[in-house]
C-alpha positions in Angstrom: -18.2 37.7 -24.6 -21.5 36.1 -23.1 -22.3 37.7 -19.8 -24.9 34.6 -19.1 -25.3 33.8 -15.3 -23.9 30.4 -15.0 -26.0 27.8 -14.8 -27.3 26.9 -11.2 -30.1 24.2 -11.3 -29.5 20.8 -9.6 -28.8 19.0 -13.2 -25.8 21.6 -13.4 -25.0 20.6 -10.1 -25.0 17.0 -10.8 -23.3 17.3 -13.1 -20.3 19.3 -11.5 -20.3 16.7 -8.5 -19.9 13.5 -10.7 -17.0 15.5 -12.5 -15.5 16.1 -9.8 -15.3 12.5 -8.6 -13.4 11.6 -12.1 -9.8 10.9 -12.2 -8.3 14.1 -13.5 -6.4 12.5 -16.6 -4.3 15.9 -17.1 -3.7 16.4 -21.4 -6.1 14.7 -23.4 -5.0 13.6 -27.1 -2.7 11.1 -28.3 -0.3 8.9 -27.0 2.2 10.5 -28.4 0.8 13.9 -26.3 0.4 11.2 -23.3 4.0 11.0 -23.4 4.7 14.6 -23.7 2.4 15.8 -21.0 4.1 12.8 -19.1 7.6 13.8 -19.5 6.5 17.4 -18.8 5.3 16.4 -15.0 8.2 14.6 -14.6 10.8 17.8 -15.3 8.3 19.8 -13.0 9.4 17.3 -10.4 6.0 15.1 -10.5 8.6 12.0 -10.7 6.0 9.5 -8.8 7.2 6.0 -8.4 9.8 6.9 -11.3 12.7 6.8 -8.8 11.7 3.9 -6.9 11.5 1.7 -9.9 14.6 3.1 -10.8 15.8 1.9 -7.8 14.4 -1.4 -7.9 16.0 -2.4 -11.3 18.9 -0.8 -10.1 19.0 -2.4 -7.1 17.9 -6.0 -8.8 20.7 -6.1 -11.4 23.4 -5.2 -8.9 22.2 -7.7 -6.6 21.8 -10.4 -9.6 25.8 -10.1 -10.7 26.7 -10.3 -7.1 25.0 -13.3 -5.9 24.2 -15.8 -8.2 21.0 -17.1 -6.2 19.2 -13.7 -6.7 17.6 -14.3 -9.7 16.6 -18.1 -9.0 13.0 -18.7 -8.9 13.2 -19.9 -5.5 14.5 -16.4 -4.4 12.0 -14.8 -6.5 9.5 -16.2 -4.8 10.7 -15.7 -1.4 11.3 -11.9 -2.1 7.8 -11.7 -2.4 6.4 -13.5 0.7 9.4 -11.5 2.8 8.0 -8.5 1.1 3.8 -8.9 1.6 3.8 -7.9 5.1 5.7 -4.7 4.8 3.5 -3.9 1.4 0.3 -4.1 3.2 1.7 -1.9 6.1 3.1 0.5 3.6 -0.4 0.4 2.0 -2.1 0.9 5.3 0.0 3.9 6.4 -0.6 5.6 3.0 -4.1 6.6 4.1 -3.2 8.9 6.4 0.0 9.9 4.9 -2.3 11.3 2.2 -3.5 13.5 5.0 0.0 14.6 5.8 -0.7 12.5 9.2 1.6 9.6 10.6 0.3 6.7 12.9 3.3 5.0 14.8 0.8 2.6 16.3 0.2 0.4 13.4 3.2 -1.7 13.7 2.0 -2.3 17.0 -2.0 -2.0 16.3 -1.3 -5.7 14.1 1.2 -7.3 16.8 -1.5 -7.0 19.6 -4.6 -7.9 17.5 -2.4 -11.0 16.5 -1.8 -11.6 20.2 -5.9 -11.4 20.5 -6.2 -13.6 17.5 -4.0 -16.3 18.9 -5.0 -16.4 22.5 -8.5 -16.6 21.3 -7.5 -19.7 19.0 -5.0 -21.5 20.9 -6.0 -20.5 24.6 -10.0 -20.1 24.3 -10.6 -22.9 21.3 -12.7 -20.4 20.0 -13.1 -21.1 15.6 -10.3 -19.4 13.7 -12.7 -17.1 11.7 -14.7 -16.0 14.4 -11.3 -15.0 16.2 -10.0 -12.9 13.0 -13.1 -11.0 12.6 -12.7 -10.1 16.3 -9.6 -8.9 15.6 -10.4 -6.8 12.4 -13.2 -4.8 14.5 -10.4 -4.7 17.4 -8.4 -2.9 14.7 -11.7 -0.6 13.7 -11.9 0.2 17.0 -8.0 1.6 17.7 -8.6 3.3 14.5 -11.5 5.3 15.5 -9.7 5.7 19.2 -7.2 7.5 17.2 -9.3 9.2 14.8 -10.8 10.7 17.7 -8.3 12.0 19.3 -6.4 13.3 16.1 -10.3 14.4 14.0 -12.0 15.5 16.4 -9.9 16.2 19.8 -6.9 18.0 17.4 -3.9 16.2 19.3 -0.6 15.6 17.0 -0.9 12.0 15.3 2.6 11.5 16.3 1.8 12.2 20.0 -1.7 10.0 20.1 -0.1 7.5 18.1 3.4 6.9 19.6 1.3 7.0 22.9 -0.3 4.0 21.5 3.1 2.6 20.1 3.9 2.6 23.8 1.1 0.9 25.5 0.4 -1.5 23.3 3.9 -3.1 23.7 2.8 -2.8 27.3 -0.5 -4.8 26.5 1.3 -7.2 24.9 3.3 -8.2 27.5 0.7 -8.2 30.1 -0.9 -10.4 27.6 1.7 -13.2 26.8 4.4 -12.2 29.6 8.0 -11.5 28.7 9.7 -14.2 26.9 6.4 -15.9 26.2 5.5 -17.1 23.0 2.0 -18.9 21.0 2.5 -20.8 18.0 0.7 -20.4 15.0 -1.5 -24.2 14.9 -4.0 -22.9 12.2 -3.4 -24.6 9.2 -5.3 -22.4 6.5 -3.5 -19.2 8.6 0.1 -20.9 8.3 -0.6 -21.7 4.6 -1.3 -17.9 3.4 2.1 -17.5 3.4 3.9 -20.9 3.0 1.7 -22.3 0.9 1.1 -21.5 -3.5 -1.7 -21.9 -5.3 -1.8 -24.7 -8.0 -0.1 -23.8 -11.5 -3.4 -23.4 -13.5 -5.0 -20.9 -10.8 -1.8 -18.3 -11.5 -2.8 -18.2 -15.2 -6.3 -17.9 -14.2 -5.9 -15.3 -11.8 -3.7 -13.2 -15.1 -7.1 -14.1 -17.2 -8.9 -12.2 -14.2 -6.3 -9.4 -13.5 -6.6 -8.4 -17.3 -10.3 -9.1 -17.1 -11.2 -6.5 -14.6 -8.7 -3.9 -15.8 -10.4 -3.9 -19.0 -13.5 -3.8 -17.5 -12.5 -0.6 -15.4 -11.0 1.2 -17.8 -14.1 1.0 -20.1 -16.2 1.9 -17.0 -13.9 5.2 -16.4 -14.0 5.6 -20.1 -18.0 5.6 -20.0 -17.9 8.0 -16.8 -15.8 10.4 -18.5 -18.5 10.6 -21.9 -21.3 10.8 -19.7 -20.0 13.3 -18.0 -18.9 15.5 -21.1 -15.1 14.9 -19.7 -12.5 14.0 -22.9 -11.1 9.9 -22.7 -7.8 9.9 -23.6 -7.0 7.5 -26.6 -8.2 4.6 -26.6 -4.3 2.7 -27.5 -3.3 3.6 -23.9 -5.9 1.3 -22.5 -3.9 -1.5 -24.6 -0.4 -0.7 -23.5 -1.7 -0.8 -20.2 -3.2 -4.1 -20.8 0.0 -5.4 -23.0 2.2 -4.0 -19.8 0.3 -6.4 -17.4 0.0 -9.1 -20.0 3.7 -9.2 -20.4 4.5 -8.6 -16.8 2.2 -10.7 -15.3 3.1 -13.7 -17.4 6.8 -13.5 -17.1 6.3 -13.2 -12.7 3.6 -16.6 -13.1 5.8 -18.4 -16.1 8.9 -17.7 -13.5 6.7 -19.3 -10.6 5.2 -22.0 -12.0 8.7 -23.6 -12.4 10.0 -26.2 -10.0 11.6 -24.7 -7.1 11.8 -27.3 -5.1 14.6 -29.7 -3.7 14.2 -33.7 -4.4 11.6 -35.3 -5.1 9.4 -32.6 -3.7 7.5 -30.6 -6.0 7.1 -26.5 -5.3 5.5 -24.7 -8.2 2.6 -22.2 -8.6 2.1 -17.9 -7.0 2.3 -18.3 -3.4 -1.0 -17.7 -2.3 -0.6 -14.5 -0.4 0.1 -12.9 -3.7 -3.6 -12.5 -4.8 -5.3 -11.0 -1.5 -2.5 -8.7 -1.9 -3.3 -7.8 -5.3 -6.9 -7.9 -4.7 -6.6 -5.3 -1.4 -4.5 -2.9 -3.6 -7.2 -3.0 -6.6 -9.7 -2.5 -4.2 -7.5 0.4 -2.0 -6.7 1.5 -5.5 -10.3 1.8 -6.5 -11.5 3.7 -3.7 -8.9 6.7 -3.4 -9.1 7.4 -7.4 -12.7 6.1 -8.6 -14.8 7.5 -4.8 -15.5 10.6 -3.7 -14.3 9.6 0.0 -10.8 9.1 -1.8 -10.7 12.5 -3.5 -11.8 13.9 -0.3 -8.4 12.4 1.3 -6.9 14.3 -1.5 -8.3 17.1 -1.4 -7.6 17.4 2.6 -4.1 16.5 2.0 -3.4 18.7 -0.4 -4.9 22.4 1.8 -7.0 20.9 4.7 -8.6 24.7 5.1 -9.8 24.9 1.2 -11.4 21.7 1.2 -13.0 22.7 4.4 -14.6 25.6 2.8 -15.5 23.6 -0.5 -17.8 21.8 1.9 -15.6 18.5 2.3 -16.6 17.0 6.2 -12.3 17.1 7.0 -13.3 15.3 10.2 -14.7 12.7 9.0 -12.2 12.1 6.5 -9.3 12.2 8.7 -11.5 10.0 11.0 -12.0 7.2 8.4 -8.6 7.0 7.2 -7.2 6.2 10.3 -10.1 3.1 11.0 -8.7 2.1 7.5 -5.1 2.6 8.1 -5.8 0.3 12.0 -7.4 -2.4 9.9 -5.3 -2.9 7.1 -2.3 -3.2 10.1 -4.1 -6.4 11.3 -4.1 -7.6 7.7 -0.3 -7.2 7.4 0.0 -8.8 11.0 -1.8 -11.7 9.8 0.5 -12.2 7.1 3.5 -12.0 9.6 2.4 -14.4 11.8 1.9 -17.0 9.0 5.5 -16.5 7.7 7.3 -16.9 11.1 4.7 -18.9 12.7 4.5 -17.6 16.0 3.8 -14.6 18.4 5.9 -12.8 20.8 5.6 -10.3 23.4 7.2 -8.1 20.6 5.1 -8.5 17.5 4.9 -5.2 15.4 7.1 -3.6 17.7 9.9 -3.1 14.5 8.3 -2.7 11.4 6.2 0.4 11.6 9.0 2.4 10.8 9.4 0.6 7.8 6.5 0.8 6.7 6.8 4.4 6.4 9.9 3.8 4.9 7.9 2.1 1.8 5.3 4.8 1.6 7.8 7.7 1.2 10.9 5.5 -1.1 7.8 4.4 -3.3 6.8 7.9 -4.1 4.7 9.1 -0.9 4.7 12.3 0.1 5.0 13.1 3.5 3.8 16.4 3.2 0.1 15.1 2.2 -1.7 14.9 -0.9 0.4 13.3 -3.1 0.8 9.5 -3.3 -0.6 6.1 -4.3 -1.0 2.7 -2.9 0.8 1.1 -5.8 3.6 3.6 -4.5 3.9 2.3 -1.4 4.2 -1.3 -2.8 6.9 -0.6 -5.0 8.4 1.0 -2.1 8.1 -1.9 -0.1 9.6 -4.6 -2.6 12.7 -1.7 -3.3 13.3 -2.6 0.3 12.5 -6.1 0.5 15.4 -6.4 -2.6 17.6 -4.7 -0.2 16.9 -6.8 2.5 17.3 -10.2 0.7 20.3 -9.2 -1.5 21.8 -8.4 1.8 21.1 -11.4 3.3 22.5 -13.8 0.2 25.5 -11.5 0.3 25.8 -12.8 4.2 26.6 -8.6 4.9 25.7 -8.2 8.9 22.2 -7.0 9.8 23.7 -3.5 10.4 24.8 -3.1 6.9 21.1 -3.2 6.2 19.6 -0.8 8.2 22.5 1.7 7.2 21.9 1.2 3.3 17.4 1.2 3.8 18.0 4.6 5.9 20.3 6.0 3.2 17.3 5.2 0.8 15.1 6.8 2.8 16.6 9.7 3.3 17.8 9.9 -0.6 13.9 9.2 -1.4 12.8 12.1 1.0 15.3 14.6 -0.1 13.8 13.9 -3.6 10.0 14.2 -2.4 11.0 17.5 -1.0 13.0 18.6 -3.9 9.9 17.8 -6.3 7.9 19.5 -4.1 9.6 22.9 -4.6 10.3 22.1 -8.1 6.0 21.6 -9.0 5.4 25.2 -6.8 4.3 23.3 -3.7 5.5 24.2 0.2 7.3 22.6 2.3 4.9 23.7 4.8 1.5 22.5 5.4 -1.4 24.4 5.3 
């Protein structure tokens, strides 16, 4: 055995660093040891989003022999307009989830900065873009109100934040007055949601969805060599592409049928479908393919190691809760355009389900442990719920008792996979 010193010069060094900012790909070899290594995570109770898309098929099929308007394209796109708002929250609240934090106030944080938006617009005639990117750096600033309190203060996030959950109701009275009410008069805001692209631009936006995942995957795939790190086989990158290929095209060939009623016309993706997609590459990107998302992590995962490995735990927590703020006022644009108006009580009711998505998609509350993609898979389990419900004509209480049995079934399993893979149920 060599007892050579290890090599300490800054090429070593750079080199560790842009390791370590590689997604760790676990067994490397075939896909037949892809599978294996796979199936081995999943008995150690790495499950993922397994469950919830368990779920959702589940869920779907029952809810398709039920009702036989389920599975009509009109419902299918509906289900995913009723489900883009709580998908961005869910992706919003993952941030700091990751961090084994919680922020009540984003429910909230995207009903008030709506209120801004609209009183600016309707009340002050001031131009609807202008008035949006006043709201998004309202939302940057009650992120880094909380992150300062939580980062660098050390209060709970459950106490700053349901402090928050409480006043801003209180602003938003103040604001519009009990009972009042602002419509939505903004044409290009009220067609985000209610509005679908033309049939051509669905297929397009496929051409471009399979475009950029090639693209990424050969950039990873290039990382990795440079690095010295071992690519997994090169057939994976086309399954992945034939998933989203077959996928993709059955969602758009679904859509760009005519759902509408006489002589009207309604085909094409409902526009609010590709910023979704296009916040979750980029939310996507930046937790696996940046240092700052490895850092989140890392933080999640044992706070006190990462400190000690260097990582600035301050500023992380800091910044995820600025993203989480400003992503709520994303997902509180997309509610105002669906019901086309704000109240007194905008965002007071959906924060909780938000969380709910996070954790049924695969989320762990207990930090470390998650991704975005989770939480949107979380968030259309509960969307199905919620519409299958609704064609059913069940009562509104029916609803809630069924998405908090899910909740609770998805965090006994998060807990239960925790113990199983060696983790705590503690955090350190």
């Amino acid at each position: 055995m060599s007892n050579k010193a290890p090599d300490t010069t800054p090429t070593a060094a750079l080199a560790t660093k842009s390791t370590a900012e590689l997604i760790g790909s676990g067994q490397e070899g075939t896909v037949i040891d892809q599978a294996k290594a796979y199936l081995q995570r999943v008995r150690h109770g790495d499950m993922g989003a397994l469950p919830a898309i368990g779920g959702f098929v589940v869920l779907s099929v029952l809810f398709g022999i039920l009702s036989p308007f389920f599975f009509t394209e009109r419902n299918f796109a509906n289900l995913l307009t009723q489900a883009a708002t709580l998908v961005m929250l869910g992706m919003a609240l993952v941030f700091v989830i990751l961090l084994g934090e919680i922020d009540l106030s984003a429910g909230v944080t995207s009903g008030l900065t709506m209120v801004l938006f609209i009183v600016l617009v309707n009340v002050n005639g001031l131009n609807w873009m202008v008035a949006l990117l006043i709201a998004l750096l309202a939302g940057v600033a009650i992120g880094t109100f909380i992150g300062f309190f939580v980062a660098r203060v050390g209060i709970p996030s459950f106490v700053v934040t349901l402090g928050l959950f409480l006043a801003f109701q209180g602003l938003e009275l103040i604001i519009i007055g009990s009972g009042g009410l602002y419509r939505v008069q903004t044409p290009e805001i009220l067609a985000i949601m209610n509005s679908n692209m033309p049939v051509w631009a669905g297929w397009a936006m496929l051409v471009v969805i399979l475009g950029v995942s090639l693209a990424t995957s050969f950039w990873d795939r290039s990382r990795r060599t440079r690095a010295g790190v071992p690519n997994r086989t090169i057939a994976l990158v086309w399954i992945k592409l034939a998933v989203i290929l077959v996928v993709g095209g059955t969602v758009i060939a679904i859509l760009s049928q005519n759902r509408g009623t006489g002589f009207r016309v309604v085909a094409g993706v409902p526009i609010v479908v590709p910023f979704t997609l296009a916040i979750l590459w980029a939310g996507t990107f930046v937790l696996d393919r940046t240092r700052f998302g490895r850092y989140i992590y890392a933080v999640g995962g044992n706070a006190e190691a990462a400190r000690r490995a260097g990582v600035k735990v301050v500023l992380i927590r800091w910044t995820a809760f600025i993203v989480c703020s400003t992503l709520a006022v994303v997902s509180g644009l997309f509610s105002i355009s669906k019901v086309g108006s704000v109240d007194a009580a905008a965002g007071r009711d959906i924060v909780l389900s938000g969380v709910a998505a996070a954790v049924v998609g695969g989320v762990s509350l207990f930090g470390g442990r998650g991704r975005l993609l989770h939480a949107a898979i979380g968030a259309l389990v509960i969307a199905v719920i919620t519409n299958g419900l609704g064609l059913l004509n069940l009562p509104a209480g029916v609803n809630f008792v069924v998405t908090g049995g899910v909740l609770i079934l998805a965090a006994t399993i998060d807990a239960v996979s925790r113990v199983r893979s060696g983790g705590s149920l503690t955090r350190t």
